[in-house]
Structures are given as C-alpha cells and as structure tokens.
C-alpha positions in Angstrom: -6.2 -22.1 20.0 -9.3 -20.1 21.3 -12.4 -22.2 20.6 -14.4 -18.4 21.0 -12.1 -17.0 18.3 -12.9 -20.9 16.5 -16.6 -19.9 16.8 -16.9 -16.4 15.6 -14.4 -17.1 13.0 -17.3 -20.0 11.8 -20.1 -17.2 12.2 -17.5 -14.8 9.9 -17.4 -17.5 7.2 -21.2 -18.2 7.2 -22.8 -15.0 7.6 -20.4 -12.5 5.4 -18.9 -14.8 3.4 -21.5 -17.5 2.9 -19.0 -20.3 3.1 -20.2 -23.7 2.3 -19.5 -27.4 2.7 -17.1 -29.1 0.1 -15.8 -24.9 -1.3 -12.4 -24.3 -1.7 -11.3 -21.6 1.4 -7.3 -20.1 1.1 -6.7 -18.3 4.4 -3.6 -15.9 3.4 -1.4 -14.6 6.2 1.6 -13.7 7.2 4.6 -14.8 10.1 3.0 -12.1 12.5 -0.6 -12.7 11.9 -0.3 -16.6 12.0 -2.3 -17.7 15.0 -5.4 -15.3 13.9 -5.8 -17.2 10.5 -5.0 -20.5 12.1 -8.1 -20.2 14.0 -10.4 -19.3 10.6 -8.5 -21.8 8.9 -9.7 -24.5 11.8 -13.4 -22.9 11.4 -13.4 -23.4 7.7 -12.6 -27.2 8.3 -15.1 -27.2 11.2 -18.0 -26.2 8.1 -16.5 -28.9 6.0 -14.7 -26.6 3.3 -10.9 -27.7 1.8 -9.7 -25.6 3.9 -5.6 -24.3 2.9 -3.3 -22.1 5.3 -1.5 -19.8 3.2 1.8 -18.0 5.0 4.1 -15.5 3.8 6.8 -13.2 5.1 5.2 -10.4 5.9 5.0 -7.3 3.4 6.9 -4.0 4.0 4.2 -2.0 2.9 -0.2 -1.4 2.1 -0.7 -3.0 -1.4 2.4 -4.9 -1.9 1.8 -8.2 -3.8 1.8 -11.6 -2.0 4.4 -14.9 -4.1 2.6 -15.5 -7.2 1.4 -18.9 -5.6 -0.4 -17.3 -3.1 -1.7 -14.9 -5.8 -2.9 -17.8 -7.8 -4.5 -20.1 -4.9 -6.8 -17.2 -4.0 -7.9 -16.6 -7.8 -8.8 -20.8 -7.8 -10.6 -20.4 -4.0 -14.3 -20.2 -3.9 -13.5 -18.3 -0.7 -10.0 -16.3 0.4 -9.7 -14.2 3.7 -6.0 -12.4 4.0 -5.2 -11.7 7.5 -1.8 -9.6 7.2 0.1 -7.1 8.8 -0.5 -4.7 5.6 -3.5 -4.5 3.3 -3.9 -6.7 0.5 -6.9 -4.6 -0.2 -5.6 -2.9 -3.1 -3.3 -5.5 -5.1 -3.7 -7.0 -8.3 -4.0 -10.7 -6.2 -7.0 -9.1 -5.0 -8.5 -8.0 -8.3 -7.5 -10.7 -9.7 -9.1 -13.3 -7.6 -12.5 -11.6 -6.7 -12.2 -11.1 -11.4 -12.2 -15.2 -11.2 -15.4 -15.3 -9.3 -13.3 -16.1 -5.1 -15.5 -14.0 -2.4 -12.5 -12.2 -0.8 -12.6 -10.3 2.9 -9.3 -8.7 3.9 -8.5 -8.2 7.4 -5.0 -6.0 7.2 -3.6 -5.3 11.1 -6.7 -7.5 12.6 -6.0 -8.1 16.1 -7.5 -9.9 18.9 -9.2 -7.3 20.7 -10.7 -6.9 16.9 -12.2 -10.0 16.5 -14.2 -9.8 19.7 -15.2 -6.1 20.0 -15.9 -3.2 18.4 -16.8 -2.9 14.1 -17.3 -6.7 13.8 -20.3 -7.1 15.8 -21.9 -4.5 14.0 -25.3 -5.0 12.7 -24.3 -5.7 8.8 -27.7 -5.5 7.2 -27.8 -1.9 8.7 -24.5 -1.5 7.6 -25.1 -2.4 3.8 -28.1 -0.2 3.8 -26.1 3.1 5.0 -23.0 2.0 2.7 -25.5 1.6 -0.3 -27.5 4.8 0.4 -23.2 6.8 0.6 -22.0 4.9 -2.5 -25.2 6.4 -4.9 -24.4 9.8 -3.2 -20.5 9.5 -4.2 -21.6 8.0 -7.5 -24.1 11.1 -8.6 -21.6 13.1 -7.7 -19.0 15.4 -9.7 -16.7 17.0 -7.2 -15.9 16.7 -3.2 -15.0 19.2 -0.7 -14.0 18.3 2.9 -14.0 21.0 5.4 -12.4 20.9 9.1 -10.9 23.9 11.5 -10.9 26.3 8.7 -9.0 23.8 6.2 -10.6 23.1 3.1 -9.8 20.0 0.3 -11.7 20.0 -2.9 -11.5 17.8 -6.0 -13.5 16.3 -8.8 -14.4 12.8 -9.0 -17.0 13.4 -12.0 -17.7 10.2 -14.0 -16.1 7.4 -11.2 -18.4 5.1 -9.5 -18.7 5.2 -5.9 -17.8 1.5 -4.4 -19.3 -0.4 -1.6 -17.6 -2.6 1.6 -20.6 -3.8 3.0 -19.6 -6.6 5.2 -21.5 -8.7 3.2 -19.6 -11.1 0.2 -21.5 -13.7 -0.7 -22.1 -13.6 -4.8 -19.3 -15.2 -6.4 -16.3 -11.6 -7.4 -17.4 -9.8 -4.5 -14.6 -8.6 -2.7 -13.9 -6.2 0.3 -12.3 -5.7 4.0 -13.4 -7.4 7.3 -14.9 -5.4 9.3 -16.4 -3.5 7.3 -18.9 -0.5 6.9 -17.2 2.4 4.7 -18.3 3.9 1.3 -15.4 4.9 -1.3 -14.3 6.7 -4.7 -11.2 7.1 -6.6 -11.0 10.9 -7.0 -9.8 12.2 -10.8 -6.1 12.1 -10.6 -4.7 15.5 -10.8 -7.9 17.6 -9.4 -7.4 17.8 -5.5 -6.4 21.4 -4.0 -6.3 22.4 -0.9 -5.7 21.7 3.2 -6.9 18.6 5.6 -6.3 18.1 8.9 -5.9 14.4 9.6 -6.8 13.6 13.9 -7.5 9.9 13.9 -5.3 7.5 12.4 -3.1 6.4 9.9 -1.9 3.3 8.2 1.3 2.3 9.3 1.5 5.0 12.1 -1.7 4.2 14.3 -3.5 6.5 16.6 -2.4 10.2 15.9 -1.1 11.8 19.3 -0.9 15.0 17.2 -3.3 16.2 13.7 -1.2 16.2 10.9 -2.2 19.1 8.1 -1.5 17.8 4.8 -1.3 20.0 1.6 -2.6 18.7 -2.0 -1.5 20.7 -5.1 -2.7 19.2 -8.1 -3.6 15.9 -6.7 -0.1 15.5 -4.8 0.8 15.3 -1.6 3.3 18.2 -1.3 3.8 18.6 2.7 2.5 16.9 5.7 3.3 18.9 9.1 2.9 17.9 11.8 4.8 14.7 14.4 4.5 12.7 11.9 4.4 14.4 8.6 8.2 13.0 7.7 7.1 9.2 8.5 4.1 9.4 6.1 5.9 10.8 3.2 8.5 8.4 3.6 6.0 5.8 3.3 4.9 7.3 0.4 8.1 7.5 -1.4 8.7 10.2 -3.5 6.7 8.8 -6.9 3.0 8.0 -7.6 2.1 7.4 -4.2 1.7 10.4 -3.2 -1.2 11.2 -5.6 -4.4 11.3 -3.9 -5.9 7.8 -4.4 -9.2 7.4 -2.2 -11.9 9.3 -0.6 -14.1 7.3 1.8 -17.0 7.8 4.7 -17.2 5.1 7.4 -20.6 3.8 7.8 -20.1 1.3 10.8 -21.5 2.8 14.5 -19.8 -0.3 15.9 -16.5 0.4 14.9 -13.9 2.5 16.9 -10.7 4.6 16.8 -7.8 1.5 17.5 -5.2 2.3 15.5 -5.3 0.0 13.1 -6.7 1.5 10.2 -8.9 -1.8 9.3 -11.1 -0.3 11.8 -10.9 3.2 12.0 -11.5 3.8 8.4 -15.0 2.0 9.5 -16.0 4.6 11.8 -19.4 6.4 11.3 -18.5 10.3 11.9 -15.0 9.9 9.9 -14.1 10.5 6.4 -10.7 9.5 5.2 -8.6 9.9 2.7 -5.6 7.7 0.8 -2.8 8.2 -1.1 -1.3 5.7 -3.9 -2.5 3.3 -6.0 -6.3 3.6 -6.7 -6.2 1.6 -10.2 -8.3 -1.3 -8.2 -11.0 0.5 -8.0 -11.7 2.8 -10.9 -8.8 4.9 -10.7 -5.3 4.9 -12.5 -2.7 4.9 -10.2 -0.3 1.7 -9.4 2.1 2.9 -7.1 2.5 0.0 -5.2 1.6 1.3 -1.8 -1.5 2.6 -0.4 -1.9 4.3 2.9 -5.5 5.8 4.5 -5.7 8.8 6.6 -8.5 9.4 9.2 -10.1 12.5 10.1 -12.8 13.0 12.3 -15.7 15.0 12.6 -15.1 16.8 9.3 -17.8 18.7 7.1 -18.2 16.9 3.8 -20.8 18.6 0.7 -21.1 16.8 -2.9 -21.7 19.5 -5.2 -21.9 22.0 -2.8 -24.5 20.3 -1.0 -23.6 19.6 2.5 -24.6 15.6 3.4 -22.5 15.6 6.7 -22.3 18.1 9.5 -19.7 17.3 12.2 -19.6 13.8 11.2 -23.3 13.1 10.8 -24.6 11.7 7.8 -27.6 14.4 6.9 
C-alpha cells in the first residue's frame, strides 16, 4: 500500500470532508477499485475514525444502487466516500445518506494517476467561490442555450435550483463528487430542442477520438451520430434514460480531459450534459442510469445573455 496515496488520502478526509477522531467513516467500493479505497480506509484509521471497508461487485451501469447493507451503512456514517467503477452520484443510497446527515464524496472511475495529479490539487476555496458565483447564475435562470460549430440546444430550466460540488463537504447532508469543481441543474423534462456536438468525453466510453452530434426532440435523445453514437444509446436503453437529465459547467482549472468522466466533467472551459435520472437533484426522472457528456469550448447564454465565450466564464 502507497504511504503517498495513505497521506493525501488523510489530507482528502481532513480538508474536504472534515473527518474527525472517534466519527463513523464507510469507504464503499467495488472488486476493481479495491486497493484505491483500501488506502482511505487505512487514512481514516490513521485519524482515529471507526473506519469500515465496504466492497461490492461492481455495478453495470452510472446510478445503479449498491446491496441495501451498503445502502444503509452509509446513511448511519458520519462520513462515506464511494470509490467505484460507476457513479453512485445519483442513487437513492446517496440521497438517502447525505438526507440522514453522512458528509458523502463520490469518486466514480478514480484512478491513480487521479489521486496525484490534475483536479484534486486544485485550489478548493477558489473552487467554491467560482462554483457558488455559476450555481446563482443557473438558479436566476429560466432557460439555457448551448451553442458550438453552428449546432444549437436550447431548453428551460425555469423554477429548478442550480446545485453546487464544491470540493468542500464538511456540514453534516452535504454531499457531492471528489474531485470536484462543476456547477449543475436539472433542466424541465420535456423542454430541450435542438443539436450538440459532444468532443471531450463520455461516461462509460472515455476520451472521444471522434465528436458525437446528438439530437434532442422534446427532451429526448433521438440520434447520436457519430463512432460512438450506437454505444451511448445502448447505454441508455431505450426508456427514461434518454431524457435529458443534467446541464453542468466545470469550474476546476486543475482538472483535465482523462477519460474518466469524474474529471472531465470538472474542467473549466467545458459544459456538459447528462441523460437519465435527475430526480436527485430537483428533477423527476428515475431511470436508473445516468451518463454525462463533455463538450468543450462551447458558447453558453442564460436568457439570452451570453456568460461564456469559447469556454470562458464572462
């Protein structure tokens, strides 16, 4: 075991998560992800928390739910970090626990390379003030339009609340991923129209070789060309999750493009957008899967009003 990873794992607990002597931590994981939670699980006991090492099989997909004893561990944790394959980001385990009052950081896809470099050695107070300046943007706003190489998506999200992942959990129900730096919304279901070109990433795929142009009729997903276009909507199945579920802007200039979406969604300059279930964060949807798209660079106005140009925040 790494005594590095040991030690930044301790400054994780302390500084984001305010983990203390004598709390409760549940450190979820899964087969694959095993030896990266073994290492916070060592750091929490190194603090002097009851420290528990939670693993699963791993999920098939974004925001399937973990064994209902994992589900109920986290929800009686003071603290709970999930280091899995896929994102337990947007389950009801999630909701659930940071509802009970557990501080919760997911790390879905987190890698070595991760937890050395790149969005986690960001400057987090800087991060929280950018993310907190986005969110009351998203939340005085009544409808989105994202513009890229002549494409153009639209759609309202009138009356939802803009929500914060700050890289900072340390009041008791605060919740979010690890690393972190992005502002998001749940758009109104049914509203989105139009074209978006998708260059960065996407959950489950990784690293795009080739932009994918995705079409949105109604708030549906109805055709995604491109090299992968047929691997996405397969993730997506053919129900509920391919209703548009998330818009977000990445608000970390540590951050990088990876391939694991934990990151790249993170990225100051990106926007991205998800499809599935939303209903954890002020939407409706429960579709049981969840999958982010990353495009880069991309014109965004609220109202009309354009706050980023090429990817910088105005």
């Amino acid at each position: 075991m790494s005594e590095a990873r040991i030690g930044i794992s301790m400054n994780v607990l302390k500084d984001c998560l305010g983990l203390r002597s004598g709390e409760l931590l549940a450190v979820v994981a899964d087969d694959d992800k095993r030896e990266l939670a073994e290492s916070v699980y060592e750091a929490g006991k190194r603090l002097g928390a009851e420290s528990m090492l939670l693993v699963m099989k791993p999920r098939s997909k974004s925001g399937e739910e973990p064994p209902a004893p994992i589900a109920e561990a986290m929800a009686k944790a003071d603290v709970a970090v999930c280091i899995t394959t896929h994102s337990m980001t947007h389950t009801a385990a999630r909701k659930q626990a940071a509802a009970a009052g557990t501080r919760v950081a997911t790390m879905p896809g987190m890698t070595d390379d991760m937890f050395s470099h790149g969005a986690i050695t960001a400057d987090y107070a800087q991060v929280k003030e950018l993310t907190e300046q986005v969110a009351a943007l998203l939340s005085a706003g009544r409808e989105v339009r994202v513009e890229k190489d002549g494409l153009s998506l639209r759609f309202s999200i009138d009356g939802r609340d803009g929500v914060l992942s700050t890289g900072l959990y340390l009041n008791p129900g605060e919740s979010g991923n690890l690393p972190s730096g992005e502002a998001f919304i749940a758009p109104f279901e049914g509203t989105a129209a139009g074209q978006i070109k998708v260059d960065g990433s996407i959950a489950g795929i990784g690293a795009l070789d080739s932009p994918l142009v995705l079409t949105v009729e109604e708030g549906r997903l109805t055709a995604a060309e491109g090299e992968d276009g047929d691997k996405l909507l397969e993730m997506l199945g053919s129900g509920d999750g391919r209703l548009l579920g998330e818009f977000g802007i990445g608000t970390n200039n540590k951050a990088r493009i990876t391939g694991v979406v934990l990151e790249d969604e993170k990225v100051y300059g990106t926007i991205h957008v998800a499809f599935g279930s939303n209903n954890t964060f002020g939407g409706t949807v429960a579709a049981g899967v969840h999958i982010d798209a990353v495009v880069m660079k991309p014109d965004v106005y609220i109202d009309d009003k354009l706050i980023m140009r090429a990817g910088q925040l105005i």
